[in-house]
C-alpha positions in Angstrom: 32.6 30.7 -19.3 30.0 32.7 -20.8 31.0 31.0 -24.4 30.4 27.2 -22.6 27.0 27.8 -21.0 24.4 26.0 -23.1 21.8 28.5 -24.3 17.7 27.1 -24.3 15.0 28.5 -26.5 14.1 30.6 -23.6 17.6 32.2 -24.1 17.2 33.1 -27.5 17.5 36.8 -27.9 13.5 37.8 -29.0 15.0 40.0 -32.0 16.1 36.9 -33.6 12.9 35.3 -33.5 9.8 36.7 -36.3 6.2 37.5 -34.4 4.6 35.9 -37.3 6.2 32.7 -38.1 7.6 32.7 -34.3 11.1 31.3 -35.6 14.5 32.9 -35.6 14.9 34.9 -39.1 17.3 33.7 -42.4 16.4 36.8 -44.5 15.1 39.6 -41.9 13.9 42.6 -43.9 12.3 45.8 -42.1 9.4 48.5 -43.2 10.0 52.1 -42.9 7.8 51.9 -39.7 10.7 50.0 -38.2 9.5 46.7 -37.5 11.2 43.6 -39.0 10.1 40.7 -39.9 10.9 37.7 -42.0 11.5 39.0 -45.6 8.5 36.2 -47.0 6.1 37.6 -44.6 7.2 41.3 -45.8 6.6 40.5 -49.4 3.3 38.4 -48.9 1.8 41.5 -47.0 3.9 43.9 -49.4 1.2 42.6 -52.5 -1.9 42.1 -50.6 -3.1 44.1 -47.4 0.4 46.3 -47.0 -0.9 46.1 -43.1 2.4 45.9 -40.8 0.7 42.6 -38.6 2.3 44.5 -34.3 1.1 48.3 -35.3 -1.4 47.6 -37.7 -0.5 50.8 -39.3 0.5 50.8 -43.1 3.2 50.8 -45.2 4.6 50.6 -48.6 8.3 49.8 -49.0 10.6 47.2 -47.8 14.3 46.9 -47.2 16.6 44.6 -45.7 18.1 44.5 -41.8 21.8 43.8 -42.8 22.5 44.3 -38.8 20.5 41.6 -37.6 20.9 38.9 -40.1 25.1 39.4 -38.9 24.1 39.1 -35.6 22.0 36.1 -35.8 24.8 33.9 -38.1 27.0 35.0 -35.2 25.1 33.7 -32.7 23.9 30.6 -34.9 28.0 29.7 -35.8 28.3 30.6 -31.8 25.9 28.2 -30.7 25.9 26.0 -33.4 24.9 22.9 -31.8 22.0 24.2 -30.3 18.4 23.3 -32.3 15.3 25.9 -31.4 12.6 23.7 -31.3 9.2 24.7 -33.4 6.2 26.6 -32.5 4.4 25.5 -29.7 1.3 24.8 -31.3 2.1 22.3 -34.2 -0.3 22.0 -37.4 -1.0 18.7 -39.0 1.6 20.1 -41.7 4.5 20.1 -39.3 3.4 16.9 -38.2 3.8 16.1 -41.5 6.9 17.7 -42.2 9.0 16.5 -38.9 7.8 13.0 -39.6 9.2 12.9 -43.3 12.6 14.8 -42.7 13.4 12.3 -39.2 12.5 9.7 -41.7 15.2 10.4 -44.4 17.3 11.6 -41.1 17.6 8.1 -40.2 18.1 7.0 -43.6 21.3 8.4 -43.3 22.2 7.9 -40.4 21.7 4.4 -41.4 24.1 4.6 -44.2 27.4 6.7 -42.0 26.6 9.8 -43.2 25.6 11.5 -39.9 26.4 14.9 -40.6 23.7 14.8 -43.8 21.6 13.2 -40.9 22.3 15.7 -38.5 21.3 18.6 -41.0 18.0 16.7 -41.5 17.5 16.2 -38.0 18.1 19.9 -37.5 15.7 21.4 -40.1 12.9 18.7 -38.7 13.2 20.1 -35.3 12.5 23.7 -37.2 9.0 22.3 -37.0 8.6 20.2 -34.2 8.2 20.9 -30.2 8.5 17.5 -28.9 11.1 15.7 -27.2 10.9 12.6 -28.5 12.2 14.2 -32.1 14.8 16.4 -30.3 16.4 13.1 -28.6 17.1 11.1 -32.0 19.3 14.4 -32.7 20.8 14.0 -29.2 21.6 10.6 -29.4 23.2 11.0 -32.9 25.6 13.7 -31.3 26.3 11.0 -28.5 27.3 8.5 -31.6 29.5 11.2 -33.4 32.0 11.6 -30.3 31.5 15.3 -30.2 31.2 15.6 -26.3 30.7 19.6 -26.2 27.8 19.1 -29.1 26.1 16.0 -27.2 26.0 17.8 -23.6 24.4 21.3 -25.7 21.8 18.8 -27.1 21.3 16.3 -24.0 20.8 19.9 -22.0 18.4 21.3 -24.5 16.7 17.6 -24.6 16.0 18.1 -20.8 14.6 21.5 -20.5 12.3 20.5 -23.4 11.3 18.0 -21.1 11.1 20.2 -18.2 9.0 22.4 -20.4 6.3 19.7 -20.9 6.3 18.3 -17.3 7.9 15.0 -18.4 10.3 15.5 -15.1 11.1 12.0 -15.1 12.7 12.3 -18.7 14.3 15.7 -18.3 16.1 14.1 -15.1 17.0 11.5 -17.8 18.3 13.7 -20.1 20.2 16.0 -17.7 22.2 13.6 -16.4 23.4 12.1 -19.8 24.5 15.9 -20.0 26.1 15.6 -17.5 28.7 12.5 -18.2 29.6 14.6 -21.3 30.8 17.6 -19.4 30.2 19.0 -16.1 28.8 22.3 -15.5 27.2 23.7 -12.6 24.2 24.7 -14.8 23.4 21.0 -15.7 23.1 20.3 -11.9 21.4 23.0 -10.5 18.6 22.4 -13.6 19.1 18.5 -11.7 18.0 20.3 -8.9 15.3 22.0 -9.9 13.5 18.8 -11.5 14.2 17.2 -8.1 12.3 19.3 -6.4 9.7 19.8 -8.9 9.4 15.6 -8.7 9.1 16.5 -4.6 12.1 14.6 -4.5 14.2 16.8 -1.9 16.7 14.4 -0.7 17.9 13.7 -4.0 18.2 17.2 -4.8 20.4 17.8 -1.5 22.7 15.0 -3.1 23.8 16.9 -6.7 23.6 20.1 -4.2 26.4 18.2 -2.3 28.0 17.4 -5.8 27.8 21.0 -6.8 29.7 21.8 -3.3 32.3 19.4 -3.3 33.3 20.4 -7.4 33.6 24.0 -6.1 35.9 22.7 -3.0 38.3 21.0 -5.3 38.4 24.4 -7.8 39.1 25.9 -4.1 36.1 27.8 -4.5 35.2 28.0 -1.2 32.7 31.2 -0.9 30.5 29.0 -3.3 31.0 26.2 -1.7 29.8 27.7 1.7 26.5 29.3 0.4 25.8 25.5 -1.1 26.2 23.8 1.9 24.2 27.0 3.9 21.2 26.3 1.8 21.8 21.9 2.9 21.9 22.8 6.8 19.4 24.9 6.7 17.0 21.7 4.8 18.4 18.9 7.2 20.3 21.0 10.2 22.6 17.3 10.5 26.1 17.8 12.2 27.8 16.3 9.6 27.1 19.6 7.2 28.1 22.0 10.3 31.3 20.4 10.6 31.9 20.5 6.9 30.6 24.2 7.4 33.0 25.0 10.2 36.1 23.1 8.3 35.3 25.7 5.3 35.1 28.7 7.3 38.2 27.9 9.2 39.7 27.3 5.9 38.7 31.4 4.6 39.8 32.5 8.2 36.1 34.4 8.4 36.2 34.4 12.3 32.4 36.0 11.9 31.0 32.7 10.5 33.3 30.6 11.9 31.8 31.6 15.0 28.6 31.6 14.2 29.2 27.6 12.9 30.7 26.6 16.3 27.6 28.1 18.2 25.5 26.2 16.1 27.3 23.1 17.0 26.3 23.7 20.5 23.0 24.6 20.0 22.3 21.8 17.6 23.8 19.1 20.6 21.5 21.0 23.2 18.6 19.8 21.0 19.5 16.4 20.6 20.2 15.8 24.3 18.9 18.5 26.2 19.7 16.9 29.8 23.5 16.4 28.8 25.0 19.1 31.7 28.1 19.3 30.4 27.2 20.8 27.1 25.9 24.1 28.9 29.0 24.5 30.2 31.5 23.7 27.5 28.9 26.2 25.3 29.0 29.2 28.4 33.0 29.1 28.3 32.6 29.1 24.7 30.7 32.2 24.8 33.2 33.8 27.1 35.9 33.5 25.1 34.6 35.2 22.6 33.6 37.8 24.9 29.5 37.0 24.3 26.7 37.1 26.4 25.7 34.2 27.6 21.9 34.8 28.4 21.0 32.4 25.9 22.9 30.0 28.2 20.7 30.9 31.1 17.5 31.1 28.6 18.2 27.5 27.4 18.6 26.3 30.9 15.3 27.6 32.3 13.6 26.3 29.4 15.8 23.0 30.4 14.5 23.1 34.0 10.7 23.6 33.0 10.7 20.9 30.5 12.0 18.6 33.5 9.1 19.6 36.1 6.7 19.3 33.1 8.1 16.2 32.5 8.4 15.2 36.3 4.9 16.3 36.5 3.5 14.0 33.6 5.8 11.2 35.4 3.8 11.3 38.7 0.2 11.8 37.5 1.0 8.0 35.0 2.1 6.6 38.4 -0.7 7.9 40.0 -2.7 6.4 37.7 -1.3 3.3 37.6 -1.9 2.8 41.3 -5.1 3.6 40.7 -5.5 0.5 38.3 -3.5 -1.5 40.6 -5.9 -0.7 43.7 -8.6 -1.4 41.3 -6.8 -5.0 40.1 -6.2 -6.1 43.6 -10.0 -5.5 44.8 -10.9 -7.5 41.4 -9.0 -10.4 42.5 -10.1 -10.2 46.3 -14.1 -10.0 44.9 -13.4 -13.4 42.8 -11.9 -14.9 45.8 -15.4 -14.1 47.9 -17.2 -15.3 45.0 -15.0 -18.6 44.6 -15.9 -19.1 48.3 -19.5 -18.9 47.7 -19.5 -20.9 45.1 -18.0 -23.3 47.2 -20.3 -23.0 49.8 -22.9 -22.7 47.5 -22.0 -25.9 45.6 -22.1 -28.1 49.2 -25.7 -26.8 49.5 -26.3 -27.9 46.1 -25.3 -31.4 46.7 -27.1 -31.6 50.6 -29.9 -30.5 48.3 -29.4 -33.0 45.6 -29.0 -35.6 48.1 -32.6 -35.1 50.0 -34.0 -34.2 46.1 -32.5 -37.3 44.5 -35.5 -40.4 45.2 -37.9 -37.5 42.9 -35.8 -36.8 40.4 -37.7 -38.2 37.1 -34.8 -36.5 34.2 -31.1 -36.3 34.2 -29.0 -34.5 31.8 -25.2 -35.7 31.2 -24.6 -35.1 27.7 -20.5 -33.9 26.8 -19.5 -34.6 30.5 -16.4 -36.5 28.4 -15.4 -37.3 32.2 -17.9 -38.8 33.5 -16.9 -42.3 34.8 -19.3 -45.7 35.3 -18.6 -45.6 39.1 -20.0 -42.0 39.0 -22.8 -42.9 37.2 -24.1 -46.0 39.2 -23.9 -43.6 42.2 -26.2 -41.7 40.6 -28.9 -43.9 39.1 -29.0 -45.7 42.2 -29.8 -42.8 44.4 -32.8 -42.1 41.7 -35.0 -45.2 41.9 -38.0 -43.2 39.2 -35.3 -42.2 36.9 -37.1 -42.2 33.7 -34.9 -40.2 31.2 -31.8 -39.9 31.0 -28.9 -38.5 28.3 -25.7 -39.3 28.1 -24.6 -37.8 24.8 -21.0 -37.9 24.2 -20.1 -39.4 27.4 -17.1 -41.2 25.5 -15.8 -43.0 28.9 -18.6 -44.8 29.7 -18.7 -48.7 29.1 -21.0 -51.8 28.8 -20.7 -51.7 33.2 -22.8 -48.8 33.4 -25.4 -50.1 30.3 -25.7 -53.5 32.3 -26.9 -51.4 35.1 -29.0 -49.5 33.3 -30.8 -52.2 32.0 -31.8 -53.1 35.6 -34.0 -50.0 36.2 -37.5 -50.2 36.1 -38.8 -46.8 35.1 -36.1 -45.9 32.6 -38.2 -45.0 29.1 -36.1 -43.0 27.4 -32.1 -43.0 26.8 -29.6 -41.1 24.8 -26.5 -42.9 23.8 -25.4 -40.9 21.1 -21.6 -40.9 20.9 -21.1 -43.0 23.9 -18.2 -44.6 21.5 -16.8 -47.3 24.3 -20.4 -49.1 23.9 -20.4 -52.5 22.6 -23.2 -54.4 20.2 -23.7 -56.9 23.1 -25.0 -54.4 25.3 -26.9 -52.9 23.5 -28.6 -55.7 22.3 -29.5 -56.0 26.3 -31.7 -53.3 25.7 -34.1 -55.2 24.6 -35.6 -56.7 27.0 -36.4 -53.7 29.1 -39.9 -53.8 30.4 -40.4 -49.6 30.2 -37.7 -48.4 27.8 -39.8 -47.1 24.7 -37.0 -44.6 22.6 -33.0 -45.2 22.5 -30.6 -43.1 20.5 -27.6 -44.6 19.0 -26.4 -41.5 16.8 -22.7 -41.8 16.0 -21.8 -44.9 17.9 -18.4 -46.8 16.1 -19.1 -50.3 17.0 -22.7 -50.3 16.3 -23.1 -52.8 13.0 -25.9 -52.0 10.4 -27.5 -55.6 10.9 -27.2 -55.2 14.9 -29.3 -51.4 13.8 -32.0 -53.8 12.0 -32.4 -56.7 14.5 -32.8 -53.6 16.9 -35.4 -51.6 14.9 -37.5 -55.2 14.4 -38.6 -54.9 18.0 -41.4 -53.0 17.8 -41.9 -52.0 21.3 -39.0 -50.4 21.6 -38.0 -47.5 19.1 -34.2 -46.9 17.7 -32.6 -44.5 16.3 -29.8 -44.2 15.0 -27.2 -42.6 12.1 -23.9 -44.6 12.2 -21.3 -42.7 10.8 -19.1 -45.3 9.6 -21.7 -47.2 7.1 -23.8 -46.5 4.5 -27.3 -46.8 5.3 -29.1 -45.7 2.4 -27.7 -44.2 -1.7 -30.4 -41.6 -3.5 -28.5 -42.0 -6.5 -31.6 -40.5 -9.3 -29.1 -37.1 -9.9 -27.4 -37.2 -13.0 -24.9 -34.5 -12.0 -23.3 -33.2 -8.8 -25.3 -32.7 -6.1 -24.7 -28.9 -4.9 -27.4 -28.6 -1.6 -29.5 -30.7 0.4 -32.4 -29.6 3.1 -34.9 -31.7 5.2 -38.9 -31.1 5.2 -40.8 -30.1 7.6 -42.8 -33.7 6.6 -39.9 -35.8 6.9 -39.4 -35.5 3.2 -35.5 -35.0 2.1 -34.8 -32.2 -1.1 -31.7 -32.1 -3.1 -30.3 -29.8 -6.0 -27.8 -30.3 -8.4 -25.9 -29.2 -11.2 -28.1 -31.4 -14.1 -31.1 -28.3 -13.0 -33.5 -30.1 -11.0 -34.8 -30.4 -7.8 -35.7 -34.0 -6.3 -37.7 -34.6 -3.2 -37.0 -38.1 -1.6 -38.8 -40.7 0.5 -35.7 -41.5 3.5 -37.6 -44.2 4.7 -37.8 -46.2 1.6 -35.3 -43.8 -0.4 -37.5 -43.2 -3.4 -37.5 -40.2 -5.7 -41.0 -38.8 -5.1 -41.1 -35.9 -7.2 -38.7 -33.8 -9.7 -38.7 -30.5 -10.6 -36.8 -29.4 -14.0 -38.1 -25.8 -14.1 -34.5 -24.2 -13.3 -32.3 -22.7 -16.4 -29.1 -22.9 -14.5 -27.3 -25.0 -11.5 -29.4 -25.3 -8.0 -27.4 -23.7 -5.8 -29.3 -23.6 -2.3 -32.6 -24.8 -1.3 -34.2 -22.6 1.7 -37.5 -24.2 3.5 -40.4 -21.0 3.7 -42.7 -20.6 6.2 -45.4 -21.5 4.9 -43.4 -25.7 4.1 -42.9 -23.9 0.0 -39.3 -24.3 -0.8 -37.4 -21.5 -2.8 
């Protein structure tokens, strides 16, 4: 076991590894102050400072560590498909270096020769501490078929990755390790990213995988302390039971018990008014010749959370008879007040009816209900009616116009959107001896000429805006017009998108003025205060 475990640079024996050049040693040589080093170094200082670099003491011979170099080609042909990655801190050199040697890697790799390639890739990795170079030496492992070689590397690959926080990749990289050859190493290391990612129900899931492997090897001790760790996380019955199947399995009556009171305890906190449970749970207890205060504990605590809860129950009814009380007065108060309105509304017409022969103005406008009979009543009960609006009164006919035309004081009437209205009618209008202003906004049957005839009798003034002709085009704009305002002199201003500003004459629709002072499209037109425009 100890030969299949995957070794990482943090495993690397630190005796191996030279404090200068802070890679494991091919020639180490040693001082006569005891300290070794790589046998370059050792010459280099040998011929210059003769300084040792840790003690800073001095020396002056140099001789080779025979004992180390054999242990460090054992452990190299013993982990031989393992690649230390460079120093931490690479130099523009090794940037250099790692770029050329991957370069002529692939070269090779190219051609079939992947175990040139793989020496290439190896030596570049002597200089480099990134993943991205260690994983084209991974994946050319995967490509060779060597499965115990591609899992080293694909493990290596992901704690590299762990190393720089690139959990995301090391995840990766683990789990192609992983479809090589299993090891519980590979997981838990799954496990670790997992949680590092604050991923934790994925990490319960190769927890679960790492159980389950050490059930089928029969490993059951394991296997228990695994699925421990899960209940304690998620405390689900599905893991006690698997719990309580194991220990029955290792006949350990201490945890086996302590798995079945768990059981109980856990359905007491799911359904703490199920009855039933606190007895199946005290028997339980008594077989096993236990006390069972924590029976009696868990039902007081049972019968105070029911009064608490009983409590809570009576003070919302309380409340809600409360609101009730409050609902029902509500409605009896609108019931008094619908009465007086009523009574109030009878008053208003006894009133209306000794008021009526003085009433001068009437206002009718959107009563969309108002009928003809309902209006003759009304105008014949008010002989010095002299305005009077019906705006939008859409079921009124010529009957109640022909009656209108009969009163004597009538001078002013609003027809506007009286829509049933006929030309005829209108034209009735005429000949009224007081009548001095009609409106005729928004009438469908009113015809343009019928408008003009009616606007040729000077005595009586019309006005109207028919909405299904054309009265009038201002058509000076070159572009689209994008706003249009009216004056506080009658006067009519538009903008537009050709940049200028025209104010019109609506009367005889002539452009009187333009201004072309604007850079840019005129958007909106606002009227000031003072009649400027901005």
């Amino acid at each position: 076991q100890a030969q299949e475990r995957p070794f990482s640079s943090r495993t690397v024996p630190t005796q191996f590894i030279c404090s200068v050049t802070h890679k494991i040693m091919e020639e180490p040589y040693c001082n006569e102050l005891g300290n070794t080093y790589e046998k370059s170094i050792l010459e280099y200082l040998l011929q210059s400072t003769k300084i040792d670099p840790v003690s800073k003491e001095s020396f002056q011979c140099i001789f080779p560590n025979k004992t180390l170099k054999l242990l460090i080609e054992a452990w190299k042909k013993q982990n031989s498909a393992v690649v230390i990655p460079g120093p931490p801190y690479m130099t523009e050199l090794d940037l250099r270096i790692t770029h050329r040697l991957i370069n002529t890697a692939k070269e090779f790799e190219n051609e079939g020769n992947n175990s040139e390639a793989e020496n290439y890739y190896r030596e570049a990795l002597k200089y480099s501490d990134r993943g991205e170079d260690y994983d084209h030496y991974a994946e050319l492992l995967a490509k060779s078929g060597d499965k115990k070689k591609a899992y080293r590397a694909f493990y290596e690959l992901g704690k590299l990755y762990q190393k720089h926080h690139q959990y995301e990749k090391a995840k990766s990289s683990f789990l192609r390790a992983k479809g090589f050859e299993w090891c519980e190493e590979v997981l838990r290391a799954i496990v670790e990213v997992c949680y590092l990612q604050k991923e934790p129900l994925q990490a319960i899931t190769f927890k679960k995988e790492i159980a389950d492997v050490y059930l089928s090897r029969n490993q059951l001790q394991a296997a228990s302390q695994i699925y421990e760790e899960i209940f304690g996380l998620l405390e689900d019955t599905s893991t006690l039971e698997t719990l309580t199947t194991i220990y029955r399995q290792m006949n350990d009556t201490p945890n086996l018990f302590e798995s079945q009171r768990r059981a109980f305890e856990l359905k007491i906190k799911h359904d703490p008014f199920q009855l039933t449970v606190y007895s199946d749970y005290k028997d339980f207890l008594k077989k096993h010749q236990k006390d069972t205060l924590p029976i009696k504990q868990m039902k007081s605590a049972m019968l105070t959370q029911i009064k608490t809860e009983h409590q809570r129950l009576e003070t919302q009814l309380g409340e809600l008879e409360d609101q009730l009380k409050m609902a029902q007065e509500k409605i009896e108060s609108m019931t008094f007040n619908l009465n007086e309105n009523q009574l109030n509304l009878a008053q208003c017409e006894k009133n209306l009816s000794n008021l009526a022969p003085h009433v001068l103005s009437l206002d009718f406008s959107n009563r969309i209900d108002l009928k003809d009979v309902d209006l003759i009543n009304t105008i014949e009960r008010t002989p010095l009616l002299e305005s009077l609006n019906l705006k939008d009164c859409q079921t009124l006919t010529d009957v109640s116009l022909l009656r209108l035309a009969e009163r004597k004081h009538l001078k002013k009437l609003n027809l506007s959107g009286c829509v049933n209205i006929t030309n005829e009618s209108i034209v009735n209008l005429t000949n009224h001896p007081t009548l001095k202003k009609v409106c005729l906004d928004n009438l469908l049957n009113l015809q343009l000429s019928t408008l003009r005839d009616l606007q040729a009798t000077k005595r009586i003034q019309f006005t109207a805006s028919p909405f299904n002709e054309c009265v009038s085009t201002l058509s000076e704009h070159t572009r689209a017009i994008t706003c249009l305002t009216h004056l506080s002199d009658g006067r009519i201003a538009s903008g537009s998108c050709d940049m200028a500003i025209k104010f019109w004459n609506p009367i005889n629709g002539y452009c009187e003025t333009t201004l072309n002072e604007h850079t840019h499209y005129v958007r909106t037109i606002i009227c000031l205060n003072d009649d400027r425009i901005a």
